[in-house]
N, C-alpha and C positions, 0 to 999 in steps of 0.2 A: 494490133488488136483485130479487129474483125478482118475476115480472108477477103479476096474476090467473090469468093462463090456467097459466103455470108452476107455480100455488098448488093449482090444480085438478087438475091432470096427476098432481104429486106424492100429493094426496089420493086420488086413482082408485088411481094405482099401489101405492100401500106400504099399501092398504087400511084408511087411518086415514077415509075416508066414512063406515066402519060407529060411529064414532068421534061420539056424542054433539056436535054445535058447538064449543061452550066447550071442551073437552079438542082436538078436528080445529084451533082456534085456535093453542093452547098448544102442540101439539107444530111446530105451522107455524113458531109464534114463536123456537121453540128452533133449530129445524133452518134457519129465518132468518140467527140467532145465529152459528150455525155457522160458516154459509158465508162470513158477512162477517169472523168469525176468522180465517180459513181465508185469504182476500182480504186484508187488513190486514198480515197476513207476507207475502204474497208481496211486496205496495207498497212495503213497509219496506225489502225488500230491492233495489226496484229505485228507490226515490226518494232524489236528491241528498241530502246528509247534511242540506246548508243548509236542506231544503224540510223536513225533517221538524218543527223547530219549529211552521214554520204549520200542518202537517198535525195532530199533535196539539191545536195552537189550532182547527181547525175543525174537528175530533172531539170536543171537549170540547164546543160549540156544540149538538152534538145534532140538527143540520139536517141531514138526510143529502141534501138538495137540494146546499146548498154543498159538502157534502164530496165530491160523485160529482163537482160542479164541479172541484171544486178540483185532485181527480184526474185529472178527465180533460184537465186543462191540465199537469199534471205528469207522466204518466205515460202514454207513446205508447200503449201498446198496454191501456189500461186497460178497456176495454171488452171487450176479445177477453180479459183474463185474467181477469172477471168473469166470463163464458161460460165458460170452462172448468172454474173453480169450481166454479161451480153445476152443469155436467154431471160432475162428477168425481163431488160429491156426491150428486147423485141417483142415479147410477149405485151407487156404494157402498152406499148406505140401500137403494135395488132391491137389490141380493145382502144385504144384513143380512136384512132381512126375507124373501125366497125361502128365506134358509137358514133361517129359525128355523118358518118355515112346513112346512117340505120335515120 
């Protein structure tokens, strides 16, 4: 899901740099987490009933190689609803954090 450079962006932005490694990790890992919750319902709701057995077989696999596959053969527009995920999210966490700053 999200790139390096998206990893860094988020880092600059929501001001977790000043954020020790290991913790700048941790919170990347969660807000990772997130976003692929977040992505996972939207799928749910637009993939074939039939398809979702194999989708949770290749969620339980742990490969997120195979699963973006698997996806993006299942679900037209899966790439364009990843992107929007992740900028919904980003955009969100930017105003969480402006307001707790402000």
């Amino acid at each position: 899901m999200p790139t390096a450079n998206l990893q860094q962006d988020l880092i600059r932005q929501l001001g977790i740099d000043r954020l020790p490694s290991e913790k700048q990790q941790a919170v990347l890992t969660a807000m990772t987490e997130a976003v692929l919750k977040r992505l996972v319902v939207r799928v749910l709701e637009k993939l074939p009933e039939n398809d979702r057995a194999e989708f949770e077989k290749t969620a339980k696999g742990r490969n997120a190689e195979k699963m973006t596959e698997f996806l993006k053969s299942k679900v037209p527009n899966f790439e364009e609803m990843a992107t929007q995920e992740i900028a919904a999210f980003k955009k969100e966490m930017t105003e969480t954090v402006n307001k707790l700053i402000s």
